[in-house]
C-alpha positions as a Python dict, from the first residue, in 0.01 Angstrom:
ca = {
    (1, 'X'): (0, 0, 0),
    (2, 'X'): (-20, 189, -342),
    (3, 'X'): (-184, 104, -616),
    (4, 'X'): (-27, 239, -938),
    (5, 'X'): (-326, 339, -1182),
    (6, 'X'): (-332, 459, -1495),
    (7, 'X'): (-474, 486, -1812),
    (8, 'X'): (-719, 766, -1798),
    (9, 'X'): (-756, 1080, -2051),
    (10, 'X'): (-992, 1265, -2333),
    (11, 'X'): (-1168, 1093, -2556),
    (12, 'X'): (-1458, 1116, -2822),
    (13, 'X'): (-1776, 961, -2801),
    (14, 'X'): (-1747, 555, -2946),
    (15, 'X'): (-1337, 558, -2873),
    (16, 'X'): (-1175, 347, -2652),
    (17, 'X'): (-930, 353, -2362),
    (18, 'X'): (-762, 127, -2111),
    (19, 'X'): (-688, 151, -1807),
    (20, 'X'): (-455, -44, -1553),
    (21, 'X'): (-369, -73, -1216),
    (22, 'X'): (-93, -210, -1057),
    (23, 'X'): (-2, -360, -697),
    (24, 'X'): (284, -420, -557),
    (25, 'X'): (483, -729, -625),
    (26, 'X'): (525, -810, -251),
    (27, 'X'): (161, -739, -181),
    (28, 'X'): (93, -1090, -119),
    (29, 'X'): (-225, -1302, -279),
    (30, 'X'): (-483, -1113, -403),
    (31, 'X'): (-843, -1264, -470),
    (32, 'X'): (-1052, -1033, -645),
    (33, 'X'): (-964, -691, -850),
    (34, 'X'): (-1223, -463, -958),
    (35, 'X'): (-1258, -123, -1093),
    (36, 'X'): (-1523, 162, -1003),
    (37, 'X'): (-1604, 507, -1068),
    (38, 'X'): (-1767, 781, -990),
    (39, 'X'): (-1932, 1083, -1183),
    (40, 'X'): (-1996, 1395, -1069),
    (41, 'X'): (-2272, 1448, -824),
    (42, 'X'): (-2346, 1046, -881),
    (43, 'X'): (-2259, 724, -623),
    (44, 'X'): (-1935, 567, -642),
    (45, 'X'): (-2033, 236, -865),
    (46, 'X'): (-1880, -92, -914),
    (47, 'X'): (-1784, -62, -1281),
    (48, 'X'): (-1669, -422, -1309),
    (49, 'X'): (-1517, -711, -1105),
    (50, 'X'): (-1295, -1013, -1142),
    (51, 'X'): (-1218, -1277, -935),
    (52, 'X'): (-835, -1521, -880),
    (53, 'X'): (-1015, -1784, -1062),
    (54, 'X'): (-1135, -1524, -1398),
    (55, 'X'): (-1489, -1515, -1274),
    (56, 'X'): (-1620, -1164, -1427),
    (57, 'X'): (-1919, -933, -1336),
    (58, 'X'): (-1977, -579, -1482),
    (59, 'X'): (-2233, -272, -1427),
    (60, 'X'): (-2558, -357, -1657),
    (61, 'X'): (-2455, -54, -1871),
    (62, 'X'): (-2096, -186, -1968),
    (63, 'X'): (-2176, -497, -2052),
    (64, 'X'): (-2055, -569, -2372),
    (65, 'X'): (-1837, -283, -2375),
    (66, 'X'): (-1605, -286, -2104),
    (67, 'X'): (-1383, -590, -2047),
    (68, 'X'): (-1209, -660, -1711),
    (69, 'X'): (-863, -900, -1762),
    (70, 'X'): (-616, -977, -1497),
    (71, 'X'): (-227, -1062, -1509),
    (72, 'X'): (-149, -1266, -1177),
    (73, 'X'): (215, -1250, -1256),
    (74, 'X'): (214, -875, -1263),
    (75, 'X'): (-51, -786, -1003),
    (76, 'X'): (-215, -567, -1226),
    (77, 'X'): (-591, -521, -1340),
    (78, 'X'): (-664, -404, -1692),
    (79, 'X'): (-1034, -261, -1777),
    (80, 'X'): (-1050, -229, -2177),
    (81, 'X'): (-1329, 43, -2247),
    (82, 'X'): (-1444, 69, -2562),
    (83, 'X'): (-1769, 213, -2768),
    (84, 'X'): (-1735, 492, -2449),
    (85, 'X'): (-1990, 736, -2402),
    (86, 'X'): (-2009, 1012, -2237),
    (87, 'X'): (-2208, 920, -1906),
    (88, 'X'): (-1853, 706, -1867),
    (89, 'X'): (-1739, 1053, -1795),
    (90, 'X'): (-1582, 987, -1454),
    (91, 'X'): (-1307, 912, -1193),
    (92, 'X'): (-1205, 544, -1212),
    (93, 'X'): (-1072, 383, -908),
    (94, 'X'): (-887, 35, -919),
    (95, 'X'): (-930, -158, -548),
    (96, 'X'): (-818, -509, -475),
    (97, 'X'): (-913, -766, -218),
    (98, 'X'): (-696, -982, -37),
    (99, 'X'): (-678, -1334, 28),
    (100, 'X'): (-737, -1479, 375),
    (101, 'X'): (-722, -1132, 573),
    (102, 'X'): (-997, -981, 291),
    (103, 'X'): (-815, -662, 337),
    (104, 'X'): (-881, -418, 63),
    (105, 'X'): (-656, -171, -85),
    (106, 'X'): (-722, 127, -351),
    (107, 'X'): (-612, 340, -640),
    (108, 'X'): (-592, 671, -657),
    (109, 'X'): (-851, 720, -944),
    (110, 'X'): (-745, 821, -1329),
    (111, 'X'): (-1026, 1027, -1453),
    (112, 'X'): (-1182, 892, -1813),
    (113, 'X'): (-1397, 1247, -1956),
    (114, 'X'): (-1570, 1126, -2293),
    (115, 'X'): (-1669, 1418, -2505),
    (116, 'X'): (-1995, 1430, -2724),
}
């Protein structure tokens, strides 16, 4: 299965970018969406996660910056990123969760580099 993200690019310091990632429309039900990243030399991190009902969680240090939105219709997850900094520097990966079999599936990363 491939994910189709995109989104990603050079920015300044307090701009904004958003990303998206799409799944295929015969994919089946899909329960949760999230995106992480990682930064160089750093963990891969959950950046921010949202559920089939709209339940939302995000990192401590993007809350209130990030926003994490969902179109069911169009199996695609949207992460708004704005007042970006540049420890955001990183690749962003999109991965999805399925219903019943909990099966996940994910993006091939879109790489966000915030500039000082």
């Amino acid at each position: 299965v491939q994910l189709q993200a995109s989104g990603g690019g050079l920015v300044q310091a307090g701009g904004s970018l958003r990303l998206s990632c799409t799944a295929p429309g015969s994919i089946g039900s899909i329960a949760a969406m999230a995106w992480y990243r990682q930064a160089p030399g750093k963990e891969h991190e959950l950046v921010a996660r949202i559920t089939s009902g709209g339940s939302t969680n995000y990192a401590d240090d993007v809350k209130g910056r990030f926003t994490i939105s969902r179109d069911n219709l169009k199996n695609t997850v949207y992460l708004q990123m704005n007042s970006l900094k540049p420890e955001d520097t990183a690749v962003y990966y999109c991965k999805i969760t399925m219903l019943v079999t909990w099966r996940e599936y994910w993006g091939q990363g879109t790489l966000v580099t915030v500039s000082s």
